[in-house]
BADREN-410188 format. One record per residue: residue number from 1; x, y, z of N, C-alpha, C, CB in turn. Coordinates in nm, 2 decimals. Glycine has a CB too. Layout:
+-----+--------+--------+--------+--------+--------+--------+--------+--------+--------+--------+--------+--------+
|   i |    n_X |    n_Y |    n_Z |   ca_X |   ca_Y |   ca_Z |    c_X |    c_Y |    c_Z |   cb_X |   cb_Y |   cb_Z |
+-----+--------+--------+--------+--------+--------+--------+--------+--------+--------+--------+--------+--------+
| NUM |      X |      Y |      Z |      X |      Y |      Z |      X |      Y |      Z |      X |      Y |      Z |
...
+-----+--------+--------+--------+--------+--------+--------+--------+--------+--------+--------+--------+--------+
//
This chain:
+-----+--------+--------+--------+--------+--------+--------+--------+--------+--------+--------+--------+--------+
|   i |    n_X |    n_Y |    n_Z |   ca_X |   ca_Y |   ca_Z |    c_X |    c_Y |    c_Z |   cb_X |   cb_Y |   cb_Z |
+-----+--------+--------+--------+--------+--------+--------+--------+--------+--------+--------+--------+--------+
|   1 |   0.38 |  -0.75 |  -0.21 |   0.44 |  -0.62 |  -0.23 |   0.37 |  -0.52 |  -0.14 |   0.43 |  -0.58 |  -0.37 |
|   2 |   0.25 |  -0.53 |  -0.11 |   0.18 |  -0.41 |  -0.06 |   0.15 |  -0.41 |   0.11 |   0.05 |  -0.40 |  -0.15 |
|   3 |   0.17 |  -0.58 |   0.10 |   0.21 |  -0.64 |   0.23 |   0.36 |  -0.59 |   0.33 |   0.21 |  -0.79 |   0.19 |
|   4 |   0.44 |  -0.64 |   0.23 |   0.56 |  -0.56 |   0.22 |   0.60 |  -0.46 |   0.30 |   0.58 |  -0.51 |   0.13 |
|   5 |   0.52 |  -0.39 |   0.23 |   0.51 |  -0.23 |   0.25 |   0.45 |  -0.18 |   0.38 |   0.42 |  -0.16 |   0.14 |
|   6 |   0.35 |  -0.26 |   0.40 |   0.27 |  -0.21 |   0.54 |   0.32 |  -0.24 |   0.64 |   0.15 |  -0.25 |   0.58 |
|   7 |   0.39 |  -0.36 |   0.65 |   0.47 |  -0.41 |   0.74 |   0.61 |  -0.29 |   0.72 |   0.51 |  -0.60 |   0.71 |
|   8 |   0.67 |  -0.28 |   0.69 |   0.81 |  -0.18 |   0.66 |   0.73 |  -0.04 |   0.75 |   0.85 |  -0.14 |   0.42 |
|   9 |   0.60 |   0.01 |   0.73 |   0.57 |   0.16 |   0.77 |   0.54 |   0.10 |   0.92 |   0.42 |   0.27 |   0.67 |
|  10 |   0.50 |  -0.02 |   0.93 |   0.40 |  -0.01 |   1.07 |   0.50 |  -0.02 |   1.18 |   0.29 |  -0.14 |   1.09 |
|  11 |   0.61 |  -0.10 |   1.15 |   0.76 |  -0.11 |   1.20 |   0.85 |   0.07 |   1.23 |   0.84 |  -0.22 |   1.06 |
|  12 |   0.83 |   0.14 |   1.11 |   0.91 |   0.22 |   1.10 |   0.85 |   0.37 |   1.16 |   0.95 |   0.21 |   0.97 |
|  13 |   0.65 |   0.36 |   1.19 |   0.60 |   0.45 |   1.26 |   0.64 |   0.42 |   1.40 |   0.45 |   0.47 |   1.23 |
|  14 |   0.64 |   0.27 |   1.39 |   0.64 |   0.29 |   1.55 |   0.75 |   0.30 |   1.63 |   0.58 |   0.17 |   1.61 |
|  15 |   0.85 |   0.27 |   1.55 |   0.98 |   0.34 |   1.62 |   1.01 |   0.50 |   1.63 |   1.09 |   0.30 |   1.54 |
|  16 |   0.94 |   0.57 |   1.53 |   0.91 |   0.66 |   1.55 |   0.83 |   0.75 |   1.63 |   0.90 |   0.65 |   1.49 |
|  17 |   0.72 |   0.66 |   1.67 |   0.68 |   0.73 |   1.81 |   0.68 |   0.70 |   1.91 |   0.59 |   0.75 |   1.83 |
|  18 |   0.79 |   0.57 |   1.92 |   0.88 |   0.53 |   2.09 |   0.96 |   0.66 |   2.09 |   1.01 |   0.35 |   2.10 |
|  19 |   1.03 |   0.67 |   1.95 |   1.15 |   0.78 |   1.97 |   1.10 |   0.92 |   2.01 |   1.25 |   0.80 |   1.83 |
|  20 |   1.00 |   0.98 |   1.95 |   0.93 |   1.04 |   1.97 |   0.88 |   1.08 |   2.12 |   0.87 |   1.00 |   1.89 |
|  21 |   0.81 |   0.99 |   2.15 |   0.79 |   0.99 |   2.32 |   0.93 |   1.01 |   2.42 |   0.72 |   0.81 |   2.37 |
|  22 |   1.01 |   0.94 |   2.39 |   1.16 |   0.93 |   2.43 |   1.18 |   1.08 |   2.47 |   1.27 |   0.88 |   2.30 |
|  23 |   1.18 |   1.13 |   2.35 |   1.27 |   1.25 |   2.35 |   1.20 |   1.41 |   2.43 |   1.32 |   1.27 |   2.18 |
|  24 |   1.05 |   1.37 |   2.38 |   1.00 |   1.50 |   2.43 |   0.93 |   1.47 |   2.55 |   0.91 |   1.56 |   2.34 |
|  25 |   0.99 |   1.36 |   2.65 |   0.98 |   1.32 |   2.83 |   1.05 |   1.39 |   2.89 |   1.02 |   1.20 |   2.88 |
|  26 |   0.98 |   1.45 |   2.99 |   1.10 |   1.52 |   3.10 |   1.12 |   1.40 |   3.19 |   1.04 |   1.68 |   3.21 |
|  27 |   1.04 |   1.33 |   3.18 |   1.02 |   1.17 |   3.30 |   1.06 |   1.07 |   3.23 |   0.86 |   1.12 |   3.37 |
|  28 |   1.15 |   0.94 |   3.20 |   1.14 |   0.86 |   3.17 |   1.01 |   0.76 |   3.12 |   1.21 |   0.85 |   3.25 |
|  29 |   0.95 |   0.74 |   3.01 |   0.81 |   0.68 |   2.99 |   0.80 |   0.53 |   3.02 |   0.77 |   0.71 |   2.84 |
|  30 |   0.76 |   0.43 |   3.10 |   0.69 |   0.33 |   3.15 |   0.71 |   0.27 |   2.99 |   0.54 |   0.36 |   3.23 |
|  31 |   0.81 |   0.21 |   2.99 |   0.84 |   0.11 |   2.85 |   0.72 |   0.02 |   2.84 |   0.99 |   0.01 |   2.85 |
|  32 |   0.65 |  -0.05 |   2.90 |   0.55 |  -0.14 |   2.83 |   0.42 |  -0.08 |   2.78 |   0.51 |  -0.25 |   2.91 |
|  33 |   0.37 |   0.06 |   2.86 |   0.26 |   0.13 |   2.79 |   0.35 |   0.23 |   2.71 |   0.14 |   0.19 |   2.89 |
|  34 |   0.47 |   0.24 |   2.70 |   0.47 |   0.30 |   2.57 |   0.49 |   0.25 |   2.46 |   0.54 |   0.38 |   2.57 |
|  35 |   0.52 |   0.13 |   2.44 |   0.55 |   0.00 |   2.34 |   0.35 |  -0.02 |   2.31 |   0.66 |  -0.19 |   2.46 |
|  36 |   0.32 |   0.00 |   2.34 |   0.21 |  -0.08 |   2.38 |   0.11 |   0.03 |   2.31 |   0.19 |  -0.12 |   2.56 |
|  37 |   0.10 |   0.16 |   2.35 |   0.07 |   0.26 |   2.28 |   0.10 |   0.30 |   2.17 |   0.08 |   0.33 |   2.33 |
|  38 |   0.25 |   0.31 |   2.16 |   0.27 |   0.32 |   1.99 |   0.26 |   0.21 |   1.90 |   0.40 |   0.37 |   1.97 |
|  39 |   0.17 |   0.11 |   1.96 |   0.20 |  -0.03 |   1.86 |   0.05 |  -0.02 |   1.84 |   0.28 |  -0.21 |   1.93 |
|  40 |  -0.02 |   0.05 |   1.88 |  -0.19 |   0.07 |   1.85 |  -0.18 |   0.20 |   1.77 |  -0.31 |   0.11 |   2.02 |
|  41 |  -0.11 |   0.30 |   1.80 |  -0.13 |   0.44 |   1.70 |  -0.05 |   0.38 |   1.59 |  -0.07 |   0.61 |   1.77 |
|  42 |   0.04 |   0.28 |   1.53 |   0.08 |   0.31 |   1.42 |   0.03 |   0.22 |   1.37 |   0.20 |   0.33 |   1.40 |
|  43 |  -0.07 |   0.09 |   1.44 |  -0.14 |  -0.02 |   1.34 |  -0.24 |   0.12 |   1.29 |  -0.24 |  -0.21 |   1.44 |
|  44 |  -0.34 |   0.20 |   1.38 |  -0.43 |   0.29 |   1.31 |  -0.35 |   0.37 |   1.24 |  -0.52 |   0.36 |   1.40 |
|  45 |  -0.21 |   0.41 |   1.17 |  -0.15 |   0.51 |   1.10 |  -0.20 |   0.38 |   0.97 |   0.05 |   0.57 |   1.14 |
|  46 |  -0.11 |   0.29 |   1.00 |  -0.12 |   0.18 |   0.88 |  -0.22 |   0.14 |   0.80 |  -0.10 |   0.08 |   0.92 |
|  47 |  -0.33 |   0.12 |   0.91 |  -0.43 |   0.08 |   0.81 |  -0.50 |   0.21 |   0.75 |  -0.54 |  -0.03 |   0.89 |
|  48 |  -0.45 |   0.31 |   0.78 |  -0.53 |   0.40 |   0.71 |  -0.47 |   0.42 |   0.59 |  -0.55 |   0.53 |   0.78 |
|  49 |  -0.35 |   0.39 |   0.58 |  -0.25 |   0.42 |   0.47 |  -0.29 |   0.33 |   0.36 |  -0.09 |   0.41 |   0.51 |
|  50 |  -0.33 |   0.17 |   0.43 |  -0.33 |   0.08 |   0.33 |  -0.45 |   0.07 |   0.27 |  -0.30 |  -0.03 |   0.36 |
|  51 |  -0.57 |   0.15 |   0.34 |  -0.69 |   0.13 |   0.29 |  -0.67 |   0.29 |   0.14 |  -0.83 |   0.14 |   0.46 |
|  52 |  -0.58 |   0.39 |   0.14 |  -0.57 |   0.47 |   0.08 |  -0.49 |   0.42 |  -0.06 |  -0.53 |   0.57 |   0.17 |
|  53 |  -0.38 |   0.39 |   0.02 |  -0.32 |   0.31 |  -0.13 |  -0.34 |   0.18 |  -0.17 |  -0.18 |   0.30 |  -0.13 |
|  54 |  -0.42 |   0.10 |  -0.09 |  -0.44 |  -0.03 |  -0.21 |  -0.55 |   0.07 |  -0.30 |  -0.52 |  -0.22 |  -0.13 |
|  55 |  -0.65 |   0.14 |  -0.25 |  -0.75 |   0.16 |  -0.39 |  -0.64 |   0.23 |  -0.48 |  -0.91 |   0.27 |  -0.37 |
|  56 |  -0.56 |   0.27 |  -0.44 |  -0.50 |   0.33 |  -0.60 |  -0.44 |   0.22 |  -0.65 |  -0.38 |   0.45 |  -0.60 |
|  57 |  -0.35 |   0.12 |  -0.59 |  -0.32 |   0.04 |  -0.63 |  -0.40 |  -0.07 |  -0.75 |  -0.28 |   0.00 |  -0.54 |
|  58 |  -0.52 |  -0.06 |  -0.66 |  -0.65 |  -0.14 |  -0.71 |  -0.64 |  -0.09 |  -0.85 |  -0.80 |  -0.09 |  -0.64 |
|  59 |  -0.69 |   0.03 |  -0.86 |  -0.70 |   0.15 |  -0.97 |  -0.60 |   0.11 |  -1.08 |  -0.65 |   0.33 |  -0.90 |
|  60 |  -0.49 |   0.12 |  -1.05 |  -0.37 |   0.10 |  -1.14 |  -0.40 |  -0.05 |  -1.23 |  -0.21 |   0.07 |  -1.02 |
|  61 |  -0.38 |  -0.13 |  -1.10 |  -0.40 |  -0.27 |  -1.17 |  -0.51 |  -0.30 |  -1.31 |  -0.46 |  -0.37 |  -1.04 |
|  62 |  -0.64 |  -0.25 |  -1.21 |  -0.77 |  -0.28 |  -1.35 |  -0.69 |  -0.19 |  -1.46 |  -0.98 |  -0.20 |  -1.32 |
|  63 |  -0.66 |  -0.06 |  -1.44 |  -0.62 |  -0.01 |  -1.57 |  -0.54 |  -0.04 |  -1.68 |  -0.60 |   0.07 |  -1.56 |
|  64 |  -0.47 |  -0.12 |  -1.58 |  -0.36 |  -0.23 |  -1.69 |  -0.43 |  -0.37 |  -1.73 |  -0.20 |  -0.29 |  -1.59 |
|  65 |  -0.53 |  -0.40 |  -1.68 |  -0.63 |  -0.53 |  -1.67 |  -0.69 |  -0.48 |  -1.82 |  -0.77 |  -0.54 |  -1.51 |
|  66 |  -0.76 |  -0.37 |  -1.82 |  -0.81 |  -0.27 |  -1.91 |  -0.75 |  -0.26 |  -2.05 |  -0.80 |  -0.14 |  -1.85 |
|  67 |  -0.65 |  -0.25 |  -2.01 |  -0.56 |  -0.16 |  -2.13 |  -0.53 |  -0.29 |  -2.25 |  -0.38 |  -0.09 |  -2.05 |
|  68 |  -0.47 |  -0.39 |  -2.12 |  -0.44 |  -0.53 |  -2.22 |  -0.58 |  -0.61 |  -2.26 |  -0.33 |  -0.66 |  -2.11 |
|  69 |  -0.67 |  -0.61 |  -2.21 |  -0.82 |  -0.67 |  -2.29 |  -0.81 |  -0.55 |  -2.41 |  -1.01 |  -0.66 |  -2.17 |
|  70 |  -0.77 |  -0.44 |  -2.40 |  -0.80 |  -0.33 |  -2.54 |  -0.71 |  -0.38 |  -2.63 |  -0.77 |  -0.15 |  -2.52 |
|  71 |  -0.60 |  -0.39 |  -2.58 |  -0.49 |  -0.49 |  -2.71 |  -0.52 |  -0.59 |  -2.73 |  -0.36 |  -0.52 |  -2.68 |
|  72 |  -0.61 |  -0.67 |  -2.70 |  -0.63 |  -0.80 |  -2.75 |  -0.70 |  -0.81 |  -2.81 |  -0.65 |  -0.87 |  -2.69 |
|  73 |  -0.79 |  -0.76 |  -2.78 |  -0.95 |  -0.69 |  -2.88 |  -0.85 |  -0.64 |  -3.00 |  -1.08 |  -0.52 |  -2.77 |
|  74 |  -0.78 |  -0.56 |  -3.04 |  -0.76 |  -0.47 |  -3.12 |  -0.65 |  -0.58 |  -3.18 |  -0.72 |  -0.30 |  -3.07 |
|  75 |  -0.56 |  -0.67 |  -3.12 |  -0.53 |  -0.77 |  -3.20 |  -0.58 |  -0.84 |  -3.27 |  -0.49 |  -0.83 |  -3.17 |
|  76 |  -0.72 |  -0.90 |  -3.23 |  -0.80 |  -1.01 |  -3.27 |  -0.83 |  -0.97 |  -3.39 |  -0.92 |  -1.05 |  -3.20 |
|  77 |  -0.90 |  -0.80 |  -3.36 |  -0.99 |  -0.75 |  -3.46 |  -0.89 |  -0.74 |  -3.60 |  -1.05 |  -0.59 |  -3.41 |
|  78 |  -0.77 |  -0.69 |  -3.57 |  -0.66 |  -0.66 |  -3.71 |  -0.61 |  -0.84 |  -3.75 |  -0.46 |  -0.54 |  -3.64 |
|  79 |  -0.64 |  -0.94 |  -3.70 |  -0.55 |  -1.04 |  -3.76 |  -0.71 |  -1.09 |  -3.83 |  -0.44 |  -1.16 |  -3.63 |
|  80 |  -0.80 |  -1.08 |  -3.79 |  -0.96 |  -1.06 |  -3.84 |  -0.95 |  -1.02 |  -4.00 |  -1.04 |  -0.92 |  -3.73 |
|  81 |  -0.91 |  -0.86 |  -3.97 |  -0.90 |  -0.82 |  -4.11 |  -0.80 |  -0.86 |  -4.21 |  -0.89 |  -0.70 |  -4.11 |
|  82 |  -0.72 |  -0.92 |  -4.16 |  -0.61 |  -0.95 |  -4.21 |  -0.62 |  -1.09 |  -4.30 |  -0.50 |  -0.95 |  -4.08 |
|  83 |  -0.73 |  -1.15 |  -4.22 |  -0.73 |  -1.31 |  -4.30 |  -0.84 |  -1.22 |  -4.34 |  -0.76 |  -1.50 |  -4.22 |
|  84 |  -0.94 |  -1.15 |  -4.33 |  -1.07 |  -1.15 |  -4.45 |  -1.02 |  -1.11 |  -4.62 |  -1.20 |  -1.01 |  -4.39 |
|  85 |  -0.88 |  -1.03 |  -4.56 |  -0.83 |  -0.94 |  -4.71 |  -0.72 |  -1.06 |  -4.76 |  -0.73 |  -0.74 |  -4.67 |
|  86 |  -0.66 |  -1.17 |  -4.70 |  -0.64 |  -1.29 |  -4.80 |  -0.67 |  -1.35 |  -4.85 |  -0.62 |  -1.34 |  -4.80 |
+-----+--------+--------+--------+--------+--------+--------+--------+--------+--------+--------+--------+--------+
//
């Protein structure tokens, strides 16, 4: 999923800064260093993005990792009380 995702932005920056280059050229730009250039500035857009949102992602996950050990715990404990009071 998050793979997914990086691939989808790293694809979709870099078209964005061929187009980008494209348009604000008074000169036609040298297609293999500009391919070539925007395929280095949007891997560095990308990995900055993914190193920002996997920790949240990260974040998310344990807290649901978290949440369900607290329900389980709090199951155990009530089915616990439950046979001690039969």
């Amino acid at each position: 999923m998050l793979l997914d995702g990086a691939i989808n932005a790293y694809l979709a920056m870099r078209v964005g800064i061929i187009t980008k280059a494209y348009c604000s050229s008074l000169v036609k730009p040298e297609r293999r260093k500009l391919r070539k250039s925007a395929s280095l500035q949007a891997a560095k857009m990308t990995v900055s993005l993914v190193k920002k949102f996997g920790e949240v992602f990260a974040k998310q996950i344990g807290n649901k990792i978290k949440d369900k050990i607290n329900q389980t715990g709090e199951n155990i404990i009530e089915k616990g009380r439950i046979f001690l009071i039969e």
